[in-house]
N, CA, C and O atoms as a MOPAC input file, in Angstrom:
PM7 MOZYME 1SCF
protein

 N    210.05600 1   203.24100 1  -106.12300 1
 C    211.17300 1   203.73900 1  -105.34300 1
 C    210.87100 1   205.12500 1  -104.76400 1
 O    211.25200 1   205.48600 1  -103.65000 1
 N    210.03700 1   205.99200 1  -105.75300 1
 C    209.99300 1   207.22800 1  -105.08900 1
 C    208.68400 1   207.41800 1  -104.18600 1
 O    208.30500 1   208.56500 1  -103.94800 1
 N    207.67200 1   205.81700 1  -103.44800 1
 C    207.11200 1   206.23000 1  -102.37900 1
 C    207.68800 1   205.93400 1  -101.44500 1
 O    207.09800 1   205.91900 1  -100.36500 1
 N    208.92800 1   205.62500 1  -101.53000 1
 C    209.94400 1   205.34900 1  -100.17600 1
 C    210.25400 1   206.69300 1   -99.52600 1
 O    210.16200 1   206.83200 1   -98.30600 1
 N    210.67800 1   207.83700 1  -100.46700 1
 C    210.70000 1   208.70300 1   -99.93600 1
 C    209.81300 1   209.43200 1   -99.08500 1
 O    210.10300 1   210.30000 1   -98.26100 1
 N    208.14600 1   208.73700 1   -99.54000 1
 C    207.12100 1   209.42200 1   -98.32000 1
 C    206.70400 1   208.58900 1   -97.76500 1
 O    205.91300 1   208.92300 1   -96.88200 1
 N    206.96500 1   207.09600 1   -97.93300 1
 C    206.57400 1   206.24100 1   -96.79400 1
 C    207.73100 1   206.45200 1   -95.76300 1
 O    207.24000 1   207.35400 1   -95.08300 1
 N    208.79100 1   206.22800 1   -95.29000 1
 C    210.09700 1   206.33100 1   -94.59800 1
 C    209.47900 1   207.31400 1   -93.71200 1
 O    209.04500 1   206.95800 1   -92.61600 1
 N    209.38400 1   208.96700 1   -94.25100 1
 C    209.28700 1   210.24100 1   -93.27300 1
 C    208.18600 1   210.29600 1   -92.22200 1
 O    208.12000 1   210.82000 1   -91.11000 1
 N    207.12800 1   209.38800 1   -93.14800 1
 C    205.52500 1   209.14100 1   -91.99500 1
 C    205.76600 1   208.17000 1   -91.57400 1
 O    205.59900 1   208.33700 1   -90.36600 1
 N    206.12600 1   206.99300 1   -91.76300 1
 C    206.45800 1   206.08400 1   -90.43600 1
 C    207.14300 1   206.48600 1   -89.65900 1
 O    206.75900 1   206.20100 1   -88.52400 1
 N    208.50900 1   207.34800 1   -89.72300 1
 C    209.24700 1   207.73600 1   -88.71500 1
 C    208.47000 1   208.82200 1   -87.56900 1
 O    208.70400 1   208.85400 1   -86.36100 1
 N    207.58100 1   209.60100 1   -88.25200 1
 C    206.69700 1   210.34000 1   -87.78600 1
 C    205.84300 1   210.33600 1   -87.25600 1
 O    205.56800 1   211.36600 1   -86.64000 1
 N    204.94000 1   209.19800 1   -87.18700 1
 C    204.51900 1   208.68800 1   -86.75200 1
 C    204.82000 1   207.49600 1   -85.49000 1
 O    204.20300 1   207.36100 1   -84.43400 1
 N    205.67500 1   206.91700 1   -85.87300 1
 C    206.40700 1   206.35100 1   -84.50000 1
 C    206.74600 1   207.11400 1   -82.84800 1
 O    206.67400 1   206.88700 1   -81.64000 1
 N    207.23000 1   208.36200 1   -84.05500 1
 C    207.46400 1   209.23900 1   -83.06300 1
 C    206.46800 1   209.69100 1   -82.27000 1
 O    206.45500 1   209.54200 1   -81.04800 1
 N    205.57300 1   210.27600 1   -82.94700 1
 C    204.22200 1   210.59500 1   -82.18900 1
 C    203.51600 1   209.46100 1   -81.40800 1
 O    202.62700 1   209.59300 1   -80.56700 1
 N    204.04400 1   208.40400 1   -81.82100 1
 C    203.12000 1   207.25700 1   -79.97000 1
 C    204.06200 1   207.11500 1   -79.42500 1
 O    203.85800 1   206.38600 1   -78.45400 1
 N    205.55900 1   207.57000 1   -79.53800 1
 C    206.52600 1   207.53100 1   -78.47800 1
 C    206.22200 1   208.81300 1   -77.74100 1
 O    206.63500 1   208.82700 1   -76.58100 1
 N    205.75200 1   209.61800 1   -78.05300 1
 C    205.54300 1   211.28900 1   -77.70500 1
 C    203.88700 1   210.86600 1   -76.61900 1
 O    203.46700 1   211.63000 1   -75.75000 1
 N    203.37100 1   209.81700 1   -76.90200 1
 C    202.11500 1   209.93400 1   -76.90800 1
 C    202.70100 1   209.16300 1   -75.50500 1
 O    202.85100 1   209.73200 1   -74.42400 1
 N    203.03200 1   207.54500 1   -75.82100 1
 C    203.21100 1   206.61500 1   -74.63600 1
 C    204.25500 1   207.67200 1   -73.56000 1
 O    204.30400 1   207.54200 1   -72.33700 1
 N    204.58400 1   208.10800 1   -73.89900 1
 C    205.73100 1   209.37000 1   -72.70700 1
 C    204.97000 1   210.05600 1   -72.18700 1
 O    205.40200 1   210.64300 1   -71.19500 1
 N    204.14400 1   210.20000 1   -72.41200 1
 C    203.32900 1   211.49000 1   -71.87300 1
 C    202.26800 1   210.41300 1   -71.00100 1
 O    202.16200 1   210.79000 1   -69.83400 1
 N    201.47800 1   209.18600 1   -71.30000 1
 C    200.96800 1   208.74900 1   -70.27200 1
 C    201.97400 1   207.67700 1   -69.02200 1
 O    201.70100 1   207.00000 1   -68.03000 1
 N    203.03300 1   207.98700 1   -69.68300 1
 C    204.19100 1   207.50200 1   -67.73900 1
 C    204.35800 1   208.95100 1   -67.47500 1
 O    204.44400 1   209.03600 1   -66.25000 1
 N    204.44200 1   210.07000 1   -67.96600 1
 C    204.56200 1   211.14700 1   -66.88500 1
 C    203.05200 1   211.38900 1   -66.27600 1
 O    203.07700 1   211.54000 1   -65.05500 1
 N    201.97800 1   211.44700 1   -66.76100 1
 C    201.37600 1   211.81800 1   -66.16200 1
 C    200.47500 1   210.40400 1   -65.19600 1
 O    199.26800 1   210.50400 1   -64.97800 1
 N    200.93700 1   209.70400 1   -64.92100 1
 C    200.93100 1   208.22000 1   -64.14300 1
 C    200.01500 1   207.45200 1   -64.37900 1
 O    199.54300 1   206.73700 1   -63.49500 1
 N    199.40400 1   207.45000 1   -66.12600 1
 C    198.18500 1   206.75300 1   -66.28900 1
 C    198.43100 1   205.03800 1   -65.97200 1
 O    197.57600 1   204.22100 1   -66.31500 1
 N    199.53400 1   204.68200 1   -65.37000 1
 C    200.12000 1   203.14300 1   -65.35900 1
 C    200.42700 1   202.88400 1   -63.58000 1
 O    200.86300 1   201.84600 1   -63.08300 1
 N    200.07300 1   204.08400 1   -62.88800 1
 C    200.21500 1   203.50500 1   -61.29100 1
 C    199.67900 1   202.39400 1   -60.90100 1
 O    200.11900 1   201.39300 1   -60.33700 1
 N    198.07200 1   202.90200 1   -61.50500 1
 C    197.26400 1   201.75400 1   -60.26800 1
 C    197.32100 1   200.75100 1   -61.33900 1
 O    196.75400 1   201.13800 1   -62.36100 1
 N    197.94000 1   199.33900 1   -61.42600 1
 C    197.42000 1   198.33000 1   -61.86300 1
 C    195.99800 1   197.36600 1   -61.03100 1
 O    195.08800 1   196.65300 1   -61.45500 1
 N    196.41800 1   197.80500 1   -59.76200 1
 C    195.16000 1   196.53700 1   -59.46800 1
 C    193.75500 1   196.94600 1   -58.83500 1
 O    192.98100 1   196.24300 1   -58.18500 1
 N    193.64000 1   198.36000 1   -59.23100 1
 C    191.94900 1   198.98800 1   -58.68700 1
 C    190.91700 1   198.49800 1   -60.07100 1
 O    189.80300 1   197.97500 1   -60.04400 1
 N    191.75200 1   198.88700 1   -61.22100 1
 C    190.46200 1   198.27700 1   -62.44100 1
 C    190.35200 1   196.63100 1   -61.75100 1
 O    189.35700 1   196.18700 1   -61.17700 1
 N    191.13000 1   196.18900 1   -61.89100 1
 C    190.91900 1   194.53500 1   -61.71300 1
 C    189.75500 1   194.62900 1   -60.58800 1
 O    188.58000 1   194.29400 1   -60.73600 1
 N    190.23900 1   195.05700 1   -59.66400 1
 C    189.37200 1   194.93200 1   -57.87100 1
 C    188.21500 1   195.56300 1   -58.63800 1
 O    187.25800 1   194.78900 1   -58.63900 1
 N    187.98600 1   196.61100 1   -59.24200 1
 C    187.06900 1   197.11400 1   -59.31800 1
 C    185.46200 1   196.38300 1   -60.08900 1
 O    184.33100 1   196.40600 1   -59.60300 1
 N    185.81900 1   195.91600 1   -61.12000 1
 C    185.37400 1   195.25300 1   -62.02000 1
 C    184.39200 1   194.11100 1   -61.45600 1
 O    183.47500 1   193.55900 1   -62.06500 1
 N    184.96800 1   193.83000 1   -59.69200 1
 C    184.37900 1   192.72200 1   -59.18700 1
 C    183.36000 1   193.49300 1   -58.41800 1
 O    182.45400 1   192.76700 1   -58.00800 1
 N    183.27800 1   194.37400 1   -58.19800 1
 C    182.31200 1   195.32000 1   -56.93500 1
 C    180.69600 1   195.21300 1   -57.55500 1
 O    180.75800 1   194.59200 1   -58.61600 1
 N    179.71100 1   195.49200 1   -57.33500 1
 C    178.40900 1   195.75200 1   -57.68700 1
 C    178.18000 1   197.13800 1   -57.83700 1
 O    178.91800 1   197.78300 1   -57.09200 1
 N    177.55200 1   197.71800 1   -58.41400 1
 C    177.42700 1   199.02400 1   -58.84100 1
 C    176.44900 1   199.97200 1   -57.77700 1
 O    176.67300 1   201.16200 1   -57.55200 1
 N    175.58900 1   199.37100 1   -57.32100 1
 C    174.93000 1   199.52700 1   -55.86600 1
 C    176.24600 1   199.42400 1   -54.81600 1
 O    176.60300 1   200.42200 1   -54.18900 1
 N    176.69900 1   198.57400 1   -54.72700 1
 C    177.36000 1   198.87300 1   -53.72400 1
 C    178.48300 1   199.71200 1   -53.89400 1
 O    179.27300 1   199.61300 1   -52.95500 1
 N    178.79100 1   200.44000 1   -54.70800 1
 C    179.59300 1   201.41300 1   -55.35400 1
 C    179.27300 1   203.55200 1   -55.20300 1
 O    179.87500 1   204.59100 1   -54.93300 1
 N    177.52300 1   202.88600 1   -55.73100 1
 C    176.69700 1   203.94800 1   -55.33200 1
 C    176.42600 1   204.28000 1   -54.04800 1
 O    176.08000 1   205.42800 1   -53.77000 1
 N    176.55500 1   203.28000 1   -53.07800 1
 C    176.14200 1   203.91600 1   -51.98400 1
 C    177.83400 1   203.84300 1   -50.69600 1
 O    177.66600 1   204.12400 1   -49.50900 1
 N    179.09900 1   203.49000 1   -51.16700 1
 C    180.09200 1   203.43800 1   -50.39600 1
 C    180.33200 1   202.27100 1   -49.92400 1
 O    181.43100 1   202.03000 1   -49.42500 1
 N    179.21600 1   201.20600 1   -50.00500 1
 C    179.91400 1   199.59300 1   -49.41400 1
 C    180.87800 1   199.18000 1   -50.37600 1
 O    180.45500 1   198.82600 1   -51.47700 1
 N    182.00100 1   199.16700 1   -50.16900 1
 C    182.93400 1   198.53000 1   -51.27000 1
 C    183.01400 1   197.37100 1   -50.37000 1
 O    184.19500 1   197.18600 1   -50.66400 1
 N    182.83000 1   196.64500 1   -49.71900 1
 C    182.94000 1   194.89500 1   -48.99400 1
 C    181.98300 1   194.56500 1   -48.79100 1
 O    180.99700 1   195.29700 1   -48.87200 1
 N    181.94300 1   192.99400 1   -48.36000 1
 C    180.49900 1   192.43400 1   -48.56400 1
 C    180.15900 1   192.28500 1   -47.01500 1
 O    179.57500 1   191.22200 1   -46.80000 1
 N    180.31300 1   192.86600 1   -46.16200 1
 C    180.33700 1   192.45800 1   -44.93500 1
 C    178.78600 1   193.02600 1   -44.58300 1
 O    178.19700 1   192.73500 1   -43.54200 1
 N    178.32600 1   193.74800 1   -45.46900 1
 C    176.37500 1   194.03400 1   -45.10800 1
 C    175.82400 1   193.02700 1   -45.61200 1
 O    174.65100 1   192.90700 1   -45.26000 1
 N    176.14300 1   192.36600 1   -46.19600 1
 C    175.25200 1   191.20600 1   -46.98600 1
 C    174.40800 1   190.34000 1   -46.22000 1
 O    173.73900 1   189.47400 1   -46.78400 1

């Protein structure tokens, strides 16, 4: 019964801190771009390095 008293205060404390944590990445807009990782992921790394992002040199 008496690790309730220190389990209870660190879970709450902890909760808090990834609510503190997830708040802080919507203010600072880590959730705008959803669809550049996706697009991105498909590109070639050469063509990344040198500015062709389309395949239209191919």
């Amino acid at each position: 019964m008496n690790v309730l008293f220190v389990l209870i205060p660190a879970s709450l404390f902890l909760s808090g801190l990834g609510l503190c944590a997830f708040l802080w990445t919507v203010k600072n807009m880590q959730y705008d771009d959803t669809e550049g990782s996706s697009a991105r992921i498909l590109l070639d790394e050469e063509d990344l390095q040198h500015g062709n992002a389309d395949d239209t040199g191919r």
